[in-house]
Every structure is written in C-alpha cells, then in structure tokens.
TORKOL-4160 file (C-alpha; in steps of 0.2 Angstrom, whole numbers, padded with zeros to 4 digits, m for minus):
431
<pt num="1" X="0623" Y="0381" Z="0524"/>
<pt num="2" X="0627" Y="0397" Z="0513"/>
<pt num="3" X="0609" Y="0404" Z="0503"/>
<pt num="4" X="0618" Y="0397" Z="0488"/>
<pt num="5" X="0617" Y="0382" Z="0494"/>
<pt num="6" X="0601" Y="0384" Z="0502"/>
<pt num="7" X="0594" Y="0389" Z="0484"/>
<pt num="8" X="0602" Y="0374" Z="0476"/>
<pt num="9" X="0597" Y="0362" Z="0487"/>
<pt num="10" X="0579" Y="0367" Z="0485"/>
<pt num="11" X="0582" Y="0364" Z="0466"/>
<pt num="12" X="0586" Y="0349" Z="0467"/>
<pt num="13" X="0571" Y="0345" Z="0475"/>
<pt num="14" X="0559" Y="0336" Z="0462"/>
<pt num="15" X="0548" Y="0348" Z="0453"/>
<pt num="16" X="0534" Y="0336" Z="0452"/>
<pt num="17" X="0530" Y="0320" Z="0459"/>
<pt num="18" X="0518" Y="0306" Z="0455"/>
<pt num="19" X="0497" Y="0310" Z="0458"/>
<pt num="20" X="0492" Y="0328" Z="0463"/>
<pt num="21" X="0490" Y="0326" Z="0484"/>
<pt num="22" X="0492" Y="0338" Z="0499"/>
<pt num="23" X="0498" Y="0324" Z="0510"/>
<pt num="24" X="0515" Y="0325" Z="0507"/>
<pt num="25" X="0515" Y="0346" Z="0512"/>
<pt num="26" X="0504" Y="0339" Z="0527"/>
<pt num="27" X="0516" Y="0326" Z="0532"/>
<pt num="28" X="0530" Y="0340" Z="0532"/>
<pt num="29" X="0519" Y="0354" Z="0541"/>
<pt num="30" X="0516" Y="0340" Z="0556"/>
<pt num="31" X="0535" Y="0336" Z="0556"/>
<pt num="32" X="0538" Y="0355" Z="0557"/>
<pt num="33" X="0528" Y="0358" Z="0569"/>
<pt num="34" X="0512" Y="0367" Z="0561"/>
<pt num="35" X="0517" Y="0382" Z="0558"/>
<pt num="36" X="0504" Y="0385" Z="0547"/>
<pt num="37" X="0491" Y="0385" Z="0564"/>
<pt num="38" X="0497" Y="0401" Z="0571"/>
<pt num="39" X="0494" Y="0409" Z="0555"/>
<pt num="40" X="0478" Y="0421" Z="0548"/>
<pt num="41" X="0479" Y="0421" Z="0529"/>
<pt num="42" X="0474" Y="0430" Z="0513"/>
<pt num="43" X="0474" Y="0416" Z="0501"/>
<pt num="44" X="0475" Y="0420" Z="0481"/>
<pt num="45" X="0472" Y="0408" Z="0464"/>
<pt num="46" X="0466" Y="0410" Z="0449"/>
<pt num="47" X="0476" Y="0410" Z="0431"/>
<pt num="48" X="0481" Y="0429" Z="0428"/>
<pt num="49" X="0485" Y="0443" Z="0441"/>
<pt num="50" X="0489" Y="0432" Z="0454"/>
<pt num="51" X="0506" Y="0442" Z="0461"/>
<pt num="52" X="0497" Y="0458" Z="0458"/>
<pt num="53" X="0481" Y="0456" Z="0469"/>
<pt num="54" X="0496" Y="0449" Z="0484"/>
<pt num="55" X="0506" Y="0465" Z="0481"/>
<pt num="56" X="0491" Y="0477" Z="0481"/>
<pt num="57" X="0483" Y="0467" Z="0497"/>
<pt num="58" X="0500" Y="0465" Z="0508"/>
<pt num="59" X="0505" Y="0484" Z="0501"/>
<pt num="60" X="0487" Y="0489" Z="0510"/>
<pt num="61" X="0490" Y="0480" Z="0526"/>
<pt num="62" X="0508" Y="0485" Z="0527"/>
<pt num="63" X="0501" Y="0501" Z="0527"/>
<pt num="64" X="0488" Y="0499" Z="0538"/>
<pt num="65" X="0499" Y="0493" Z="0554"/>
<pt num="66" X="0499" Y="0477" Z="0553"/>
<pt num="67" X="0514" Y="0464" Z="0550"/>
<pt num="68" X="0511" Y="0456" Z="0535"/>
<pt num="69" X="0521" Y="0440" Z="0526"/>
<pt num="70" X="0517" Y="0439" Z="0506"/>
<pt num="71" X="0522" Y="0424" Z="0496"/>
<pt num="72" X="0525" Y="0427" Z="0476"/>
<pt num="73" X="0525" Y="0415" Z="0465"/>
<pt num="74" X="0538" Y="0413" Z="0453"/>
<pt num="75" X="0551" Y="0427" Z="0458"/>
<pt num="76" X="0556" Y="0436" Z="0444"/>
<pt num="77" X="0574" Y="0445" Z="0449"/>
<pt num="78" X="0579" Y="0436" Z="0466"/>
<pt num="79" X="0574" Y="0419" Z="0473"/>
<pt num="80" X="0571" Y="0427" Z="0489"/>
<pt num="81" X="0558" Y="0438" Z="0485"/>
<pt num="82" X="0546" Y="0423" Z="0485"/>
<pt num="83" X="0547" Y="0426" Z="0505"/>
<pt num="84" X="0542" Y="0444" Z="0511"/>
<pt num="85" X="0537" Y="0453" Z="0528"/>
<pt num="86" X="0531" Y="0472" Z="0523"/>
<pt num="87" X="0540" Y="0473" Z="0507"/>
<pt num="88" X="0555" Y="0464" Z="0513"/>
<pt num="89" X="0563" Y="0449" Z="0506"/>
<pt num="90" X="0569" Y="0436" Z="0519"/>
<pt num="91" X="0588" Y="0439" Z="0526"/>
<pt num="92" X="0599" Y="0425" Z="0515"/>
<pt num="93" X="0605" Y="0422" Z="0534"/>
<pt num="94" X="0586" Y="0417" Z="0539"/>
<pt num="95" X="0582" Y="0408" Z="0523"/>
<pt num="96" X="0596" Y="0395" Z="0524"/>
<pt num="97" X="0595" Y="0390" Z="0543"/>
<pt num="98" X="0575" Y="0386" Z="0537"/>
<pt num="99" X="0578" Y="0377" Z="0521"/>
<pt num="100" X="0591" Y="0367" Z="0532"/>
<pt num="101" X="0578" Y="0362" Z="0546"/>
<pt num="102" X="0565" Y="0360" Z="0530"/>
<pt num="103" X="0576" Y="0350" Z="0523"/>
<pt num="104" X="0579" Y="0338" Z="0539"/>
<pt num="105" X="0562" Y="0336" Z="0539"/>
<pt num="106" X="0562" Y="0328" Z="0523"/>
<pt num="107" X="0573" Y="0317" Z="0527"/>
<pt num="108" X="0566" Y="0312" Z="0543"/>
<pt num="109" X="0551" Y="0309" Z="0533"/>
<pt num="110" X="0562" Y="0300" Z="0522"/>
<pt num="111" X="0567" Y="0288" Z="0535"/>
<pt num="112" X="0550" Y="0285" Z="0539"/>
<pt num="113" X="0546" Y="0278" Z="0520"/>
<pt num="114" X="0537" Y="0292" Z="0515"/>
<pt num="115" X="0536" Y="0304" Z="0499"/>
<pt num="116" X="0550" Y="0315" Z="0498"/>
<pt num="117" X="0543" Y="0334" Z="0496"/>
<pt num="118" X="0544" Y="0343" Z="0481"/>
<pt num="119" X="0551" Y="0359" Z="0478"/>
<pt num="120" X="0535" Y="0371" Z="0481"/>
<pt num="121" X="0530" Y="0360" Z="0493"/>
<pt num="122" X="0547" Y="0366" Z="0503"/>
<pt num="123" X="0545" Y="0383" Z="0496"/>
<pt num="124" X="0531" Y="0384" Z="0507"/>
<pt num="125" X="0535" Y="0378" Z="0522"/>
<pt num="126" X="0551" Y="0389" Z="0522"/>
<pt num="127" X="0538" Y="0404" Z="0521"/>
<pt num="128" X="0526" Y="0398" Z="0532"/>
<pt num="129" X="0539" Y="0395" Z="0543"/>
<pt num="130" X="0547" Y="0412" Z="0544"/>
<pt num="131" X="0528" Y="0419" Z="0544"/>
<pt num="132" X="0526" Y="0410" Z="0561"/>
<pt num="133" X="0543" Y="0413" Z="0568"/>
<pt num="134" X="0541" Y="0431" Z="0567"/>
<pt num="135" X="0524" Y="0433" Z="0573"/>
<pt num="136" X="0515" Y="0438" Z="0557"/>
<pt num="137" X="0496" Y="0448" Z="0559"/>
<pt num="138" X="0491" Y="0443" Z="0542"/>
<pt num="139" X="0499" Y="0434" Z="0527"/>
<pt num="140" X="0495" Y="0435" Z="0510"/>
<pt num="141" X="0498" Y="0418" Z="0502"/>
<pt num="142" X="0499" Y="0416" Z="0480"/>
<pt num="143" X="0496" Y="0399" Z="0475"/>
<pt num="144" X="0510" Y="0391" Z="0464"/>
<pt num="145" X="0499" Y="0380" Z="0455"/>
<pt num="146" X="0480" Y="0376" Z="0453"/>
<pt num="147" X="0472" Y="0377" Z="0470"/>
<pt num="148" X="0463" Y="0359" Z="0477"/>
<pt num="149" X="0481" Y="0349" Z="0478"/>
<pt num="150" X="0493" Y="0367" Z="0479"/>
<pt num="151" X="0506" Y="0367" Z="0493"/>
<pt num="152" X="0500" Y="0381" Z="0499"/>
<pt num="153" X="0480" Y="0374" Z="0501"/>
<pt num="154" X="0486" Y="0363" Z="0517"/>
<pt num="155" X="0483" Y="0379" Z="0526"/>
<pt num="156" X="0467" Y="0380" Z="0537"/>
<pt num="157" X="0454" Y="0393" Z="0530"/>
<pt num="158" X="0460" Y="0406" Z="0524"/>
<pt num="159" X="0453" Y="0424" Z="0533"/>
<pt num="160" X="0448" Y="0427" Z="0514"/>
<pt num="161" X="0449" Y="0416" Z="0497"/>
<pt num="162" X="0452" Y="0429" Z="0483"/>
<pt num="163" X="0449" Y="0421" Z="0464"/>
<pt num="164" X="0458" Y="0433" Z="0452"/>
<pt num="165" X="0455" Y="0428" Z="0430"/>
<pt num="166" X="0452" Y="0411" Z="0427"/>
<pt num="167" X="0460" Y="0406" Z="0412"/>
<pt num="168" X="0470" Y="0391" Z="0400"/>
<pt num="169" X="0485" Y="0390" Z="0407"/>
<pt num="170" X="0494" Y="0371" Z="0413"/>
<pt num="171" X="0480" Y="0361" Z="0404"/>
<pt num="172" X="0490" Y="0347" Z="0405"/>
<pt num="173" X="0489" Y="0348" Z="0424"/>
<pt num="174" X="0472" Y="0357" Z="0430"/>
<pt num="175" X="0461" Y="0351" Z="0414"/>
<pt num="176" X="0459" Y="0356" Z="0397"/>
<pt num="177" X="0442" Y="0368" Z="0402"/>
<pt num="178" X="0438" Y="0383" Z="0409"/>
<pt num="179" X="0425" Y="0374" Z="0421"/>
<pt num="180" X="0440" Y="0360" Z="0426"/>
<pt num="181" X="0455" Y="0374" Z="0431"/>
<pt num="182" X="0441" Y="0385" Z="0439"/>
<pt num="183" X="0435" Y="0368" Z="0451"/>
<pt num="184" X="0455" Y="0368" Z="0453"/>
<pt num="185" X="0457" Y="0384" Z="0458"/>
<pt num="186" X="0438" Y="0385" Z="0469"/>
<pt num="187" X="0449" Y="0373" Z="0481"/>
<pt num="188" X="0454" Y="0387" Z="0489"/>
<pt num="189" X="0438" Y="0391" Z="0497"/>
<pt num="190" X="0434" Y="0383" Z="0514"/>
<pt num="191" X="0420" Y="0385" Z="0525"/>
<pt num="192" X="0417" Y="0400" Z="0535"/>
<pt num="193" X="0430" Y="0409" Z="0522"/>
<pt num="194" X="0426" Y="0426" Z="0514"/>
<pt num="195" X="0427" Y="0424" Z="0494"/>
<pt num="196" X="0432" Y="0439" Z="0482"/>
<pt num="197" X="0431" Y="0435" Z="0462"/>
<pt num="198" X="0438" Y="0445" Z="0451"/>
<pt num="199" X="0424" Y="0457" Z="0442"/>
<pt num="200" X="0425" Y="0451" Z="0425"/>
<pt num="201" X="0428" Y="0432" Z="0428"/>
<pt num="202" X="0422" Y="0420" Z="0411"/>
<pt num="203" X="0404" Y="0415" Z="0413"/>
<pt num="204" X="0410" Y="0397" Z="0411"/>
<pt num="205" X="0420" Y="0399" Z="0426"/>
<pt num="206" X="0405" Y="0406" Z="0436"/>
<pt num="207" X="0399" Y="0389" Z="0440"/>
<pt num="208" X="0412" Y="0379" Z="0450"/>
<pt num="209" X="0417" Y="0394" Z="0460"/>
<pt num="210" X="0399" Y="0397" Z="0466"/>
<pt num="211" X="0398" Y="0379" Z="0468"/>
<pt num="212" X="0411" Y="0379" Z="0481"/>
<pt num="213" X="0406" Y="0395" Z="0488"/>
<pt num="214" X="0389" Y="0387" Z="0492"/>
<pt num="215" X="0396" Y="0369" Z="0499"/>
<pt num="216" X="0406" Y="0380" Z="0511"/>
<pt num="217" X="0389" Y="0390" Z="0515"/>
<pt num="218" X="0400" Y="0408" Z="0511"/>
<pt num="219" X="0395" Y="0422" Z="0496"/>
<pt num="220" X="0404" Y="0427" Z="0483"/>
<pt num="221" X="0410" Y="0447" Z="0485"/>
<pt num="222" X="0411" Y="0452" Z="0467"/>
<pt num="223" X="0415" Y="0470" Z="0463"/>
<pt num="224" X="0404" Y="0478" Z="0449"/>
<pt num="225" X="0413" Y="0483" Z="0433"/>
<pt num="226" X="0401" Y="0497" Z="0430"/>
<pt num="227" X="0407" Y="0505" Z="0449"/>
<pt num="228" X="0428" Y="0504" Z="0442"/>
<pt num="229" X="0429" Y="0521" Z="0435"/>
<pt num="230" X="0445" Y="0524" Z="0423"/>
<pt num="231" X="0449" Y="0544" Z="0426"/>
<pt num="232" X="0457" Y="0554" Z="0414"/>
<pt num="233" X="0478" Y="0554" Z="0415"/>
<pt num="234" X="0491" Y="0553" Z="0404"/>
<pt num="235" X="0496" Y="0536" Z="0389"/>
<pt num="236" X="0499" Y="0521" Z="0401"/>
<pt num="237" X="0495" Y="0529" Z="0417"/>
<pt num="238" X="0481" Y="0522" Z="0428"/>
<pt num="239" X="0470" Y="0533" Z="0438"/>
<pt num="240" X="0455" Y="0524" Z="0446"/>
<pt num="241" X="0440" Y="0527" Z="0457"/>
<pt num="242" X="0433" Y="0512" Z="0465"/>
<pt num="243" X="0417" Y="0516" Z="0480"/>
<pt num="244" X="0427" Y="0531" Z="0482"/>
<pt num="245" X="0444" Y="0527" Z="0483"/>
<pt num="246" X="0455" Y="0538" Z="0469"/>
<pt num="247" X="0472" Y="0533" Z="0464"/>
<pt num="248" X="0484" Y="0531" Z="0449"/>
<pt num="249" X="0490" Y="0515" Z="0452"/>
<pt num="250" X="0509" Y="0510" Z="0448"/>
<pt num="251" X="0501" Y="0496" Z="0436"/>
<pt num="252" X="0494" Y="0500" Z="0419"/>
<pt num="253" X="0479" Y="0492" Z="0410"/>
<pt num="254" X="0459" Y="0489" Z="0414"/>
<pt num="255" X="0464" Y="0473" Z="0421"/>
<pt num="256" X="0473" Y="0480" Z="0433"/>
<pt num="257" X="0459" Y="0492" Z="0440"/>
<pt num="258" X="0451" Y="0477" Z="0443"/>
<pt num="259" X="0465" Y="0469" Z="0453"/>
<pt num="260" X="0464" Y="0484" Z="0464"/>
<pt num="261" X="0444" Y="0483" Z="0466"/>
<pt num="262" X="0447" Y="0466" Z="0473"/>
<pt num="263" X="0461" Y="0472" Z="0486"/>
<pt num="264" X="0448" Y="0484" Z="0491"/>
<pt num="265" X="0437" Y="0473" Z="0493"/>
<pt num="266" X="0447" Y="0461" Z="0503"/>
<pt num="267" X="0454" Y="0475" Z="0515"/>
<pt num="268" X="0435" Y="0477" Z="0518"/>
<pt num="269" X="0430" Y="0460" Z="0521"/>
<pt num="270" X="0443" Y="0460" Z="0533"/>
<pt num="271" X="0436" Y="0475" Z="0541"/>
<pt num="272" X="0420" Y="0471" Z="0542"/>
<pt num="273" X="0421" Y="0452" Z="0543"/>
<pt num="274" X="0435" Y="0451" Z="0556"/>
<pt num="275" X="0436" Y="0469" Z="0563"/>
<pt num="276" X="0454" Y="0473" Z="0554"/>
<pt num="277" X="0459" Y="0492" Z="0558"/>
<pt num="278" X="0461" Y="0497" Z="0540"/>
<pt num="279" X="0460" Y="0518" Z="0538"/>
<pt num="280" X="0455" Y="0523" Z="0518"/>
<pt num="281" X="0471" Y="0533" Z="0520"/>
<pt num="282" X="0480" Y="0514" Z="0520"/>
<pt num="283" X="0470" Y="0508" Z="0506"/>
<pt num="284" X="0476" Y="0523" Z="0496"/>
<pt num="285" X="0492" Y="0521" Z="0498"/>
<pt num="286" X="0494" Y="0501" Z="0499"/>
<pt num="287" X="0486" Y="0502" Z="0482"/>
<pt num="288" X="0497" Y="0519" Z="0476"/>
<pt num="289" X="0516" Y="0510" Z="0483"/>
<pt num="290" X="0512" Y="0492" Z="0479"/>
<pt num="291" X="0528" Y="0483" Z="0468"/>
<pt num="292" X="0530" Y="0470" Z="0457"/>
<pt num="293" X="0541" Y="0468" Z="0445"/>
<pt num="294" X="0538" Y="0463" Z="0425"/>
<pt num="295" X="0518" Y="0469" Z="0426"/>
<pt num="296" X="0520" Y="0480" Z="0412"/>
<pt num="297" X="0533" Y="0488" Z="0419"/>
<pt num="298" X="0536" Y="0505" Z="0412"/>
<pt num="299" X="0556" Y="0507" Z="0417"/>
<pt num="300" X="0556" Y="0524" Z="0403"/>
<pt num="301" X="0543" Y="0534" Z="0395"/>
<pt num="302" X="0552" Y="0543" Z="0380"/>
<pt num="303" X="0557" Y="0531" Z="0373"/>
<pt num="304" X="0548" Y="0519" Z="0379"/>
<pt num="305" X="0554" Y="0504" Z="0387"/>
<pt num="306" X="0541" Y="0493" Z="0395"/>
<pt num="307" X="0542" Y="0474" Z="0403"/>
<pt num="308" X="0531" Y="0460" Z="0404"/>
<pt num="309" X="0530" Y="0443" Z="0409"/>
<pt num="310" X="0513" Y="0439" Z="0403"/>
<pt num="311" X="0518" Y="0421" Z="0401"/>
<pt num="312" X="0499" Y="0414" Z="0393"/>
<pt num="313" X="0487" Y="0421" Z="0379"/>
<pt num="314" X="0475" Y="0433" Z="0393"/>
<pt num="315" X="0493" Y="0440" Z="0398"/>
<pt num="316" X="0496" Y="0444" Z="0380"/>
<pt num="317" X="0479" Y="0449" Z="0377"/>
<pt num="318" X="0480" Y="0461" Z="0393"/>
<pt num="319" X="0497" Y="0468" Z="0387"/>
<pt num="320" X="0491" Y="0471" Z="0368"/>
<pt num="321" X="0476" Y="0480" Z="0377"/>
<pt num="322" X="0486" Y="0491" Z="0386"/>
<pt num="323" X="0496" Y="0494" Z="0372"/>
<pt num="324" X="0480" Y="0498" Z="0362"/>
<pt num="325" X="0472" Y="0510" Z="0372"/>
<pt num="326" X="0488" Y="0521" Z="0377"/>
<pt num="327" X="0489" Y="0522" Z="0357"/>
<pt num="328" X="0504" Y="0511" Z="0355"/>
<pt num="329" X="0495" Y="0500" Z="0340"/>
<pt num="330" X="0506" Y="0496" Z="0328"/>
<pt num="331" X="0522" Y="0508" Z="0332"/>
<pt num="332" X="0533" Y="0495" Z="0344"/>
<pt num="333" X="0546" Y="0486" Z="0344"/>
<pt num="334" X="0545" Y="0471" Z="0353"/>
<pt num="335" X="0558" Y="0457" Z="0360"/>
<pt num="336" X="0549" Y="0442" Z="0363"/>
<pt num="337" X="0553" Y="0425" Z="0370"/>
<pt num="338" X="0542" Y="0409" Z="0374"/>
<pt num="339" X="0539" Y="0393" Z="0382"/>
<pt num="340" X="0539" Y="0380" Z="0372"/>
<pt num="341" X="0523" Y="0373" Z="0382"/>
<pt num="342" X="0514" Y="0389" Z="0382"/>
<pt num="343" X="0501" Y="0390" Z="0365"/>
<pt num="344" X="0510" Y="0401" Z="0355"/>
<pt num="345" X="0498" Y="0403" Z="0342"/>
<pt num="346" X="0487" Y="0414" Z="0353"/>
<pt num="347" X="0500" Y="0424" Z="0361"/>
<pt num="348" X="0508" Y="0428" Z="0344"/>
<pt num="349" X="0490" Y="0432" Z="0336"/>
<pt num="350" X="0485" Y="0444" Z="0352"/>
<pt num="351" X="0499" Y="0452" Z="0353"/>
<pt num="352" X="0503" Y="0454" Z="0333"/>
<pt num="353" X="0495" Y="0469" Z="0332"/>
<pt num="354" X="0506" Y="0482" Z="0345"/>
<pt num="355" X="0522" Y="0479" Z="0335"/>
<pt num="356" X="0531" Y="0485" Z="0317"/>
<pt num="357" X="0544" Y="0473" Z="0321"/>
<pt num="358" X="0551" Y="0459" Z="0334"/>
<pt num="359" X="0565" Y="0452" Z="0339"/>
<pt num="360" X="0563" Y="0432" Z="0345"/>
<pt num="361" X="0575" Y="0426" Z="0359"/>
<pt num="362" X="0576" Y="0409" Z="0368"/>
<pt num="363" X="0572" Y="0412" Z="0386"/>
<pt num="364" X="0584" Y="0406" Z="0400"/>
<pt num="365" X="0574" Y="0393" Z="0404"/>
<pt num="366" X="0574" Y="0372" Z="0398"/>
<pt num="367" X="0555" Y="0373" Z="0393"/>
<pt num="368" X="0561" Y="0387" Z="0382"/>
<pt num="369" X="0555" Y="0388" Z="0363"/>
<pt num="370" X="0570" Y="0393" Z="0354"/>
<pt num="371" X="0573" Y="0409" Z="0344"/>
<pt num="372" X="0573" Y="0400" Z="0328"/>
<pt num="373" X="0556" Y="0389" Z="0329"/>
<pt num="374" X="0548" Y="0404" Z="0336"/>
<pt num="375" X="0551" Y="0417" Z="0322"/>
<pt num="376" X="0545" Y="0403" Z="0311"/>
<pt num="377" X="0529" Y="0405" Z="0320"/>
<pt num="378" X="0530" Y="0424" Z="0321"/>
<pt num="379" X="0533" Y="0427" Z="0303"/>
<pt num="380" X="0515" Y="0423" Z="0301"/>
<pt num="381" X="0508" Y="0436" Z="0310"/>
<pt num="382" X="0523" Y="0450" Z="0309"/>
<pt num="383" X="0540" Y="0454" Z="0303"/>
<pt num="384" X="0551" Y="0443" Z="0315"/>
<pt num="385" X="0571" Y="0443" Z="0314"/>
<pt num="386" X="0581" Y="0427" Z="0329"/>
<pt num="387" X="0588" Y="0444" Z="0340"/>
<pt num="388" X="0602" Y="0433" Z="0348"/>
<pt num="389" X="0608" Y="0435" Z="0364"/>
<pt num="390" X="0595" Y="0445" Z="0377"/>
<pt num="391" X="0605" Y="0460" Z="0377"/>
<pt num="392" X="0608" Y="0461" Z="0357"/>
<pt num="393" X="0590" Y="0460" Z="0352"/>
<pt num="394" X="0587" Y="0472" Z="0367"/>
<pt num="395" X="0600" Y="0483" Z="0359"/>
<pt num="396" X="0596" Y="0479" Z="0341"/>
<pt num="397" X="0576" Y="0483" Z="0343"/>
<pt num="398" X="0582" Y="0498" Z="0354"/>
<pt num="399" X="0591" Y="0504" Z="0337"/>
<pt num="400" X="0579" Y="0499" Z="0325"/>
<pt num="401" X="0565" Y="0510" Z="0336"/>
<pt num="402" X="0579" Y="0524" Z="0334"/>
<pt num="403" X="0585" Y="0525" Z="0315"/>
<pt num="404" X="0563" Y="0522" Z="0311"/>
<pt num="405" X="0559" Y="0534" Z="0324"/>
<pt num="406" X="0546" Y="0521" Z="0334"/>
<pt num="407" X="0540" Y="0528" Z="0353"/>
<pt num="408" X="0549" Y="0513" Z="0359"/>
<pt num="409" X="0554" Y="0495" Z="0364"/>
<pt num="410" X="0543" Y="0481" Z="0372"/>
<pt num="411" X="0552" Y="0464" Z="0381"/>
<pt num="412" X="0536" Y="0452" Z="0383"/>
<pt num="413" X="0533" Y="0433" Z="0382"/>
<pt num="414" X="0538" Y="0425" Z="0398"/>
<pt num="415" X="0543" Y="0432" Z="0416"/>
<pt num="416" X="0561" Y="0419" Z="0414"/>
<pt num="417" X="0564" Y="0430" Z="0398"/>
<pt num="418" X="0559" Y="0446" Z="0411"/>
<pt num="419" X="0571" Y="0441" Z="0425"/>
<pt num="420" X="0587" Y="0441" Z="0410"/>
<pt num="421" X="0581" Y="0457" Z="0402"/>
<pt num="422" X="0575" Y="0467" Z="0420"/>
<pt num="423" X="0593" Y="0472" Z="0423"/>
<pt num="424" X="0599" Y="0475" Z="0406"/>
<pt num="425" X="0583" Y="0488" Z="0403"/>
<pt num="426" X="0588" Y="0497" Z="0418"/>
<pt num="427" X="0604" Y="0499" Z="0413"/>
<pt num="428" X="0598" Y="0507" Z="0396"/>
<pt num="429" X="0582" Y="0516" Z="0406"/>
<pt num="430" X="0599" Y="0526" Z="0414"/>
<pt num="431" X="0605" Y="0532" Z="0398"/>
C-alpha cells in the first residue's frame, strides 16, 4: 500500500455512523492490541484554539527532552501532519503499513458482525499506534469532535484534561447550548486527571465543567486574566508575560495569550503533579517556536498578507479583534469562503467591520457555501464581489488593496479554504 492509497482508503471510511458510542474505537483498540495502555496523555477539547494549546504544549515538551506524539485535528496542508513525534509528521512509509494493519482490523471486526470504524476512529488508532511503537514519553492528543463519544476519549485518564473556549460549533451533533457542548466536551475529564480551563471560558459553560471535575474528585486549574500581561510590541505581534514567563509568541491575539497561559499551566501540572523535568528555559521556547499553520498567519507584513481558518463565529470574532487592536479596522481586503453548515450570519457581522472590500469563493470542500449565495449574504454587511477561482480573488483583492493603497489582504472563513490559499499566499509573500 502506497500513502496514496493509505489516505484514500481512510476516506473511504464512513465519516459518521449511526448513535454517538466509543465502543466501536474500543473494539478496534482491543483487536490492536491496546496501544493506547502504554501511553501518558495530554488530552485537549473545547470549541476554539484546540490545535494551538496541542502545539504550544507538545512545542514545550519537545523542548524539555522529552519524546512527544501530538495529534491535530483537521490538517490544513498535508494529511499527515494529523500524526507528529517532536514536530515531525509521520514517514508516508510508516503511515501506510499502520492504516494497512488498522484496516485489517476492521475487517476482522467485520468478520465478526461488528460496526465498521469510521474514519477518525481509524485516524486515531493509526496515531496511537505509531505513539506506542516508537515509545512516546508524553502525547498531546486534540479531540476531533465533542469529547464524551470522541475517538480519541477511549484513552484511559489522561496525565491532564485541558478545556480550551467553549463555544456554538456542530449544534447539530453536541446540542444547540452552551451548557450541552461544554457536558460534551467535560467527557474528557476522568478521575484522578488534572484539569486546565481556559481563563476566559463563558459563565454558562462553568457549570458542567466543574461538574465533572468534582464527579472525578479533581480541581479545575484556571489561569487569572488579570496575571496574562500584554507587553508592548509592534501591530500583530504578541509579547506576553504569564507568572513570569516573557515571550512574543508566534500567534497574534488576546486569545492566544491565553492559550499560552494554559500550556504553562499544564507543563506545570505536569511538574508538580507527576514530577515531569520541565526547565523555564523550555517553556520559553516551546511557547516561542510553536507552529501551526492558518492561526492568523502573518505570511508578510507590508503588505499584509495574513490567513485564518477561523471556521465559527468566536474564530471570527477573535480574528476581527485582532485585526481591531493592531489598527487594521476598516482598511483590508478580505477573501473569504464558508461552510454551508456554519452560521454565517454571525461570522459575516463580526468580521464586517476589518474590511473595505471582500472577495467570496467557494471552498474546496462539499459542505461548501458557494461564492454566489455567500455574497448575497455579504452584501448586507459589506461591499462583496464572487472573486472566482482561489487564486483570482487572491490576486484580484491583492490589486484592489494596491491601486486603493490598503495595508493589505486577509483569506478567512474556513481552514479547507486555508489549505487552497496557504500555498498560493506563499508564492506572493516571495514577491
């Protein structure tokens, strides 16, 4: 089996199948052998900011010695960047002979009348697989979806349980209320776990996530906003000091501070809880070289050319911030592309506000909201041209910002639209 093959046979996998369960992942765990047993884990849910806690804690334990898998969920460029071991995405090699033994195992499972894995669910065994096989200290984990039922909850308890911004994202699936995605989401937390929440979580999430936290006799660690000091540095630069710890992280936005507060938190936890080596020098620098791709993702400064895949209304929200504070109000020109299952509505009206003009674009994706329905909507809140293909409205809104001398152009909306545009801003970014 070629990774192409590998990759396309995990697609064709069923996305979702029948009431939310862990038993099929636990059925294909046992006919794996358990991998999951020999494996101490960091395990990440919440709505917003889940890939960019993993990054910032895996970044941290990387640095402090230690060998440590990280799961992201979705990818944005390359399928295989869902599986890493200290910043390094599995070998295409290694990630075909493990779908082809996951894949045997479904079958034998198969044979034996049972429920045919989904896709995450073979995702995750692929990663936990490779996690085992090459001896892993520590493994960050992201959930894919919610938490209770999420493939990657079949896990015994985690070292920590991290809970980043609760928000109203898949209603369909997790609830149509703050309090029912966060009791999703507090499934992570098991007894005996540490728990970290993220400092600024919505008061009507509060109550299911200390719920669980007290049914698993644990306390939540919350960092104080009041301690997440913002220090003077340049437009979109992120300098923070957090109980000492100074550093310009390589994400912009309030938000992001906070995300770091929680790695910090955790790599404490860890310390203190479990006696993890973990120097201040390798906090620093975990937080200062952590990577993720499509987090407002400044690619060029003058002029500006920025990415995000902020796929919900508190991504957009968070973005438009950003944008806000560095003094970007009203000056950009944006290329934006949706989900047709996303609330639109929302997203539009937050982010309305950072641009002049927009050019709308139907991401490569078949939940995608086309370019033509989603000017309709745009037009309400801004001046909204159909761009085309990706690369025209990329080149079309990179003009527009030239001949009206704009500080630049903004791709936002979804992280399917951000995995097209990534390499086309590049190219440009070189220019």
């Amino acid at each position: 089996m070629t990774e192409k093959q590998a990759i396309e046979a995990i697609h064709a996998l069923p996305r979702l199948q029948g009431a939310p369960t862990l038993e099929r992942m636990r059925a294909l765990l046992a006919e794996l052998g358990n991998p999951e047993k020999d494996l101490k884990c960091i395990h990440i849910a919440g709505t917003n900011g889940k890939g960019t806690l993993a990054a910032m804690t895996a970044s941290i334990l990387t640095h402090a010695g230690y060998k440590t898998g990280l799961t992201i969920s979705p990818y944005v460029l390359h399928f295989r960047e869902r599986f890493q071991i200290n910043g390094e995405m599995i070998p295409p090699r290694t990630l075909a002979a493990l779908t082809g033994k996951v894949l045997a195992a479904c079958e034998r499972l198969r044979e034996k009348g049972l429920p045919c894995p989904v896709e995450f669910e073979a995702v995750t065994a692929i990663a936990l697989l490779w996690f085992a096989a090459e001896k892993c200290d520590l493994v960050v984990l992201e959930t894919g979806l919610g938490g209770r039922y999420d493939a990657t909850n079949a896990i015994p308890a985690p070292l920590v349980a991290a809970i980043t911004k609760i928000g109203l994202d898949h209603t369909e699936l997790l609830g149509d209320t703050l309090e029912k995605i966060a009791a999703e989401k507090a499934g992570i937390i098991k007894e005996g776990c540490a728990v970290v929440c993220y400092p600024d979580q919505p008061p009507e999430a509060m109550g299911p996530l200390l719920a669980a936290a007290a049914e698993a006799h644990t306390a939540i660690e919350m960092p104080e906003l009041r301690d997440i000091q913002t220090l003077k540095s340049r437009p979109l630069q992120n300098y923070i000091d957090y109980g000492g710890y100074r550093v310009m992280l390589p994400f912009p936005g309030r938000h992001q501070a906070n995300h770091a507060a929680m790695a910090i938190e955790i790599a404490l936890l860890l310390w203190r809880r479990y006696g993890y080596e973990i120097a201040d020098e390798a906090i620093e620098a975990g937080l200062r070289e952590a990577k993720m791709p499509a987090r407002i993702e400044i690619l060029r400064r003058r002029p500006l050319l920025l990415l995000d895949g902020c796929h919900n209304p508190d991504g957009a929200a968070a973005l438009a911030a950003t944008l806000t504070e560095a003094g970007y109000e009203g000056s950009l020109v944006g290329v934006l592309g949706l989900l047709a299952d996303k609330r639109h509505e929302e997203m539009l009206k937050a982010l309305s506000p950072c641009f002049e003009k927009v050019y709308t674009v139907t991401p490569d994706c078949p939940r995608a909201m086309a370019a033509e329905e989603l000017q309709q909507e745009a037009r309400f809140h801004m001046d909204a041209e159909v761009g085309g293909t990706v690369r025209q409205a990329i080149q079309k809104a990179i003009r527009y910002a030239d001949d009206h001398n704009l500080p630049g152009v903004v791709v936002c909306g979804s992280l399917y639209l951000a995995a097209e545009a990534r390499p086309i801003l590049l190219k440009e970014a070189e220019k």
